[in-house]
Each structure stands twice: as structure tokens, then as C-alpha cells.
C-alpha positions as CSV (number, residue, x, y, z in Angstrom):
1,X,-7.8,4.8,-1.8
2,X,-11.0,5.6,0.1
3,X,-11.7,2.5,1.1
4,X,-8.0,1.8,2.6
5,X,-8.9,5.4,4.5
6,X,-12.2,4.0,5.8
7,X,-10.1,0.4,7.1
8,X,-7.4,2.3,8.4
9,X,-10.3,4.3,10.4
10,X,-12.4,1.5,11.3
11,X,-8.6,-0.3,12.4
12,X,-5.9,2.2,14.0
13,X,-4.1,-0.8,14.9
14,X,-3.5,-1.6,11.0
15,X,-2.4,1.6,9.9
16,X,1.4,0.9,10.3
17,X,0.2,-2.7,8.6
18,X,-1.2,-0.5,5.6
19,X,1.8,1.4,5.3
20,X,3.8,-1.2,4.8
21,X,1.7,-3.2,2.2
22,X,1.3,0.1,0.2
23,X,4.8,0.5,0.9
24,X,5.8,-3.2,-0.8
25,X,3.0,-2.6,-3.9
26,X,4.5,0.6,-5.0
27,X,8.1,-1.5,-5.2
28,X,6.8,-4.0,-7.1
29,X,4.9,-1.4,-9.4
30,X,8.2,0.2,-9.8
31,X,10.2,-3.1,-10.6
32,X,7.6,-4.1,-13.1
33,X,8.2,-0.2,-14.8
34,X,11.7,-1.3,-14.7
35,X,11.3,-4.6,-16.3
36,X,8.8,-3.4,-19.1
37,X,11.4,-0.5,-19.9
């Protein structure tokens, strides 16, 4: 988490990239939950 903080920091410009690659982790997270259950 910090770290992402300190890129996002170093790289504005990435930010909305960040986002969306957090964005696309959490669903996968959440379909593997869905498969394990």
C-alpha cells in the first residue's frame, strides 16, 4: 500500500493507471472468493 502511495507520488500521471490495476486485482480477488466458495 505504501509503496503504491510513494509511485503514485513520484508519478501523478499513473495514478488513474493505479486505479485501474487495483481496480482489476480486487475483481479477480473477488472471483477467486467466488470460485473457492
Amino acid at each position: 500500500m505504501t509503496q503504491k502511495s510513494i509511485a503514485l507520488r513520484l508519478n501523478p500521471e499513473s495514478s488513474c493507471l493505479g486505479v485501474f490495476i487495483e481496480k482489476i486485482q480486487a475483481i479477480a480477488f473477488d472471483s477467486r472468493m467466488k470460485q473457492g466458495t
